[in-house]
C-alpha positions as CSV (number, residue, x, y, z in Angstrom):
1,X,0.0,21.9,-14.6
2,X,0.0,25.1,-13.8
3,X,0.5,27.5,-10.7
4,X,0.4,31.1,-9.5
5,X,2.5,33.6,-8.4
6,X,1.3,35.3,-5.2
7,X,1.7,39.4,-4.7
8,X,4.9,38.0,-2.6
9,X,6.1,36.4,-5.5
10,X,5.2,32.7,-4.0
11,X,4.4,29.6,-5.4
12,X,2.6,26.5,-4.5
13,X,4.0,23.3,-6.0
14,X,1.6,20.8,-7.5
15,X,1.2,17.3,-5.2
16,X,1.3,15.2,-8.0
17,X,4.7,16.6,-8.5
18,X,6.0,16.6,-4.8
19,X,4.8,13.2,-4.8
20,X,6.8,12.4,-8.0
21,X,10.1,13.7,-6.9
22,X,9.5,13.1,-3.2
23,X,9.6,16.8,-2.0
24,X,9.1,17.5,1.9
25,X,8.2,20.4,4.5
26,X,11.9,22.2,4.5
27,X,13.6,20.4,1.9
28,X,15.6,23.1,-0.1
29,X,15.3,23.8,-3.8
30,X,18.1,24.6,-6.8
31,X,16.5,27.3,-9.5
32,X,18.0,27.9,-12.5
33,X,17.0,29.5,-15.6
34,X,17.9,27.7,-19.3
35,X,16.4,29.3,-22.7
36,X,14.1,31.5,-20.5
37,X,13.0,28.3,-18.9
38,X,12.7,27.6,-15.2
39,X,14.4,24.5,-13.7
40,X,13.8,23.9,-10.4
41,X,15.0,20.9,-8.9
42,X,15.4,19.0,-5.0
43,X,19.0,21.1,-3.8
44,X,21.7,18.0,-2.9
45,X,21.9,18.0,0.6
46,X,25.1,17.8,2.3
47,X,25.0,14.1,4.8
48,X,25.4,15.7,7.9
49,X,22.4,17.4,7.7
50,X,20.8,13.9,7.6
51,X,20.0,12.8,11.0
52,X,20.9,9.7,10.3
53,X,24.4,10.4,9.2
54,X,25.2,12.9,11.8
């Protein structure tokens, strides 16, 4: 799959991947960068900022 970078230097992720991983409107996002490689991954949230734990 493939994307493209915007003049602001934005992104749109794939579906079939937010579907895969279960990505939602303001969930946050951990970037890294391993043998010139992007990893991008669903940021651990801390439980009270889960409505249902606060």
């Amino acid at each position: 799959m493939q994307s493209v970078i915007t003049s602001k230097y934005q992104t749109t992720i794939p579906k079939a991947i937010r579907d895969n991983i279960g990505l939602s409107v303001k969930d946050a996002l951990d970037w890294k960068v391993e043998k010139r490689k992007i990893i991008i991954s669903p940021a651990k949230r801390d439980f009270s900022e889960i409505p249902e734990f606060s």
